[in-house]
N, C-alpha and C positions, 0 to 999 in steps of 0.2 A: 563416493557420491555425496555431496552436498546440497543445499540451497540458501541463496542467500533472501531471500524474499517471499515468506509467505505473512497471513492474517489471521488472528484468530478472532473470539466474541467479543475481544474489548475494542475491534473495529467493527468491521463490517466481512469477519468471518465466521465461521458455525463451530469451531470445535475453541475448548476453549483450553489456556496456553499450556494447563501441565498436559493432557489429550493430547495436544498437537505433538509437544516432545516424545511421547511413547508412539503413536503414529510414527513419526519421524524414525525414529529406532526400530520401528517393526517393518520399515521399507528400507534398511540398511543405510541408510546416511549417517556417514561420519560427524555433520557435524550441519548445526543448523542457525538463521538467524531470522529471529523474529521482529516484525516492521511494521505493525501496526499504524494505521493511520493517526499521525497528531495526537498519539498516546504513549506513553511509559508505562502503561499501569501493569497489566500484561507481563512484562520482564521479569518482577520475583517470583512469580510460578512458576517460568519457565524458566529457568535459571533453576530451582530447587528441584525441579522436576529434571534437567538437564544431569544434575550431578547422580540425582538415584539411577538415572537411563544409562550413566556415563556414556555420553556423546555431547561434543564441545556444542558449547552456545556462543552466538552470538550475539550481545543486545543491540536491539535498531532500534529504526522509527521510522514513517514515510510521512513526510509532509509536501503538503499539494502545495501550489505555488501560483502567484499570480500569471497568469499567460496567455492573451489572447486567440483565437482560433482554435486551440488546441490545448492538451493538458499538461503542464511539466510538473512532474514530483521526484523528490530528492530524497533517495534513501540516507541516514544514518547509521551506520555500520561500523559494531564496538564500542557505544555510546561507553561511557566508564563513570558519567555525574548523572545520577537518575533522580537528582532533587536538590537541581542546583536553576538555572535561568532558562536552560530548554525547558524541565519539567514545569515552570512558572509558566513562560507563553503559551505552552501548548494546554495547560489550566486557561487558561486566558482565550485560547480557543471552542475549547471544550462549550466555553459558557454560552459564545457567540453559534456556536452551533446548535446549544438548546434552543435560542430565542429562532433560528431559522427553522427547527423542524417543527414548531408550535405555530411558525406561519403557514407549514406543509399542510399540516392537522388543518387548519382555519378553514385553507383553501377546497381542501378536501368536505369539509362538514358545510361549506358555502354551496358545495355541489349535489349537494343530497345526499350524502354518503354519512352513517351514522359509525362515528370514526370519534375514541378520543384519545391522547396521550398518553396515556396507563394501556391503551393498547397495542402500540406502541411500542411502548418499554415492556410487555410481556413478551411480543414476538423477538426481541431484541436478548432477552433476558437477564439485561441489565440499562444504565445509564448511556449505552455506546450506541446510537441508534445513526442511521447511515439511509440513503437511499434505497436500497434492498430490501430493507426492515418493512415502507415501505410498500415497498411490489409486494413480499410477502402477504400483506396484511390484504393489498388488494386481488390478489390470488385467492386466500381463502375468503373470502367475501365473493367471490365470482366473476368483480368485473374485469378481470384478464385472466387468460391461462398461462402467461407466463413471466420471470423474470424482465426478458428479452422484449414482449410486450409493453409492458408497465413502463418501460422509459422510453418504447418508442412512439406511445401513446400518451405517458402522463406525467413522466418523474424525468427527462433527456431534456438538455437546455433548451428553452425557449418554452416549454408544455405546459398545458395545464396547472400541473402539481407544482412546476418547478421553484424551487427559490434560490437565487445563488450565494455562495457563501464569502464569507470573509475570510481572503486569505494572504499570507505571510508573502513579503518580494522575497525575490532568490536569494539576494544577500546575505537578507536575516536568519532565514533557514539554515546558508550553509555556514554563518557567522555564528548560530546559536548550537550547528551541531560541533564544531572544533571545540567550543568552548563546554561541550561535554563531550571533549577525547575521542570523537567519534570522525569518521571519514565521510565527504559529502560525495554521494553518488547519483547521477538522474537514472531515472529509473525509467525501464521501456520506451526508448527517445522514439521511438515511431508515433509516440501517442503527441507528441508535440505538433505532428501532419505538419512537417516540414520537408523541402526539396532536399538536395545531397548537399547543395551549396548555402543555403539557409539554417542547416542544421550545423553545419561548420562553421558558420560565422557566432550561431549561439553559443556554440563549443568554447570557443575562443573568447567568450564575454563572461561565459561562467568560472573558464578555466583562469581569469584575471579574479574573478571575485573569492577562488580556492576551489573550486570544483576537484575533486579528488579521483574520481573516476565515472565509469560510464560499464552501465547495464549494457552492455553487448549482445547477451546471449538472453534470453526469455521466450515462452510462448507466442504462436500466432503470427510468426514471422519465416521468410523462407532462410536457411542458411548461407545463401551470399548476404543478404542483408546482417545477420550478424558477422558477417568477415566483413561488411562496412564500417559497420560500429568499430569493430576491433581495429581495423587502418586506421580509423580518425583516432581513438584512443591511443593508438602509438603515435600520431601526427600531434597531440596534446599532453605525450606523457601523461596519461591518464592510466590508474589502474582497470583491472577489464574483471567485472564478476556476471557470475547467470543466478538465477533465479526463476521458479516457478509462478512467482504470484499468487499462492495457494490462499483458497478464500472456503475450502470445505465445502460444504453443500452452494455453496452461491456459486461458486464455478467449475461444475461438477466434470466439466472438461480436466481440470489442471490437476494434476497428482506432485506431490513431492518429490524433488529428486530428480524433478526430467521436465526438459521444456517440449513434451508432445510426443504420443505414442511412447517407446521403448527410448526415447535417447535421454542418454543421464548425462549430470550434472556436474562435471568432475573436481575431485576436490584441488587442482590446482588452482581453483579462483578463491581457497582457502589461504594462499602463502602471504596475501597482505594484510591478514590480519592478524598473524601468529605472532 
């Protein structure tokens, strides 16, 4: 049992990465890769933590991507340069994300809500602060009860809260992850809310630009859908991994290891990256 896709604190997950590897090992997984959002930072704890756990690591990365209608992000998988030109850009995001959650804050204190950016970064508990962060924040303040809430009232495109960010074309992405050694993969292509024939022709645009493989298998989907993914990914030579998404307490649905209820992960979406 594997996973190739979970989050910890230095994105927009709750446990942070050397936890997640001992988690990871105390639900039996062989071997794990961590994909934080448009971060590297995350990777030498878990990586240090990986060796004392002995259970293989994999280093990632997930970067979102420009995409109308819908969301594409492209996992990085085996990155091997953790401070080389990806870890430059995604510094280069990082900053562009400050300045947008400090428009969040604005918007929020513009509304009557006594809300500042050190609050923020405590529910956060660090510099990695995300949408989530937050619902959090307006969770315990009262004015929602829940995640799920929060963005479909204040923080979910077009609301209230919302600010949209600045982000990376496909290209760059999977042009910045080759060039740290890593394999470019879309992650959860359902979230792109394309047809069967729309999703194939994007296939085929990414797979010109080096697209490497294709998330197949993930939460929240039924299993003929992931046997779609996996036909196009053999109609694209594309490699085929699964992944939980694990975000820790933010998506208290998803467990490691398994995309939903009792079914696992298995480690042959491990053989291309050994």
């Amino acid at each position: 049992m594997i996973d190739l896709h979970t989050h910890s604190n230095k994105s927009d997950g709750t446990d942070n990465p050397g936890d997640l590897i001992k988690l990871a090992k105390s639900e039996g997984l062989k071997a794990i890769a961590l994909t934080d959002h448009d971060t590297l930072e995350g990777l030498e704890e878990a990586r240090i933590s990986a060796i004392e756990e002995e259970i293989i690591f994999i280093p990632g990365i997930e970067i979102s991507t420009q995409f109308p209608g819908g969301e594409l992000h492209i996992l990085g998988l085996n990155i091997s340069d953790t401070d080389g030109v990806l870890n430059n850009a995604v510094k280069d995001l990082k900053e562009r994300r400050h300045q947008r959650n400090k428009k969040i804050v604005k918007k929020m204190q513009d509304s009557g809500i006594n809300v500042s950016y050190d609050d923020i970064l405590q529910i956060a508990g660090g510099d990695a602060i995300g949408r989530p962060h937050f619902a959090r924040f307006l969770i315990n303040k009262g004015v929602i009860s829940s995640i799920q809430e929060a963005f479909k009232l204040y923080l979910g495109d077009g609301k209230k809260f919302y600010e949209p960010r600045e982000l990376m074309k496909d290209e760059e992405a999977i042009s910045l992850i080759h060039q740290a050694g890593g394999k470019a993969v879309i992650a959860h292509p359902g979230s792109l809310k394309l047809n069967c024939r729309e999703l194939e022709v994007k296939l085929k645009e990414l797979k010109g630009m080096g697209l490497d493989g294709i998330e197949a298998y993930y939460p929240g989907v039924k299993p003929r859908i992931w046997r779609r993914f996996s036909r196009l990914a053999d109609k694209f030579d594309l490699i085929i991994t699964g992944g939980s998404d694990y975000h820790g307490a933010n998506k208290p649905d998803r467990r490691l290891g398994r995309l939903g209820k009792e079914r696992k992960i298995h480690d042959f979406f491990l053989e291309a990256f050994l």
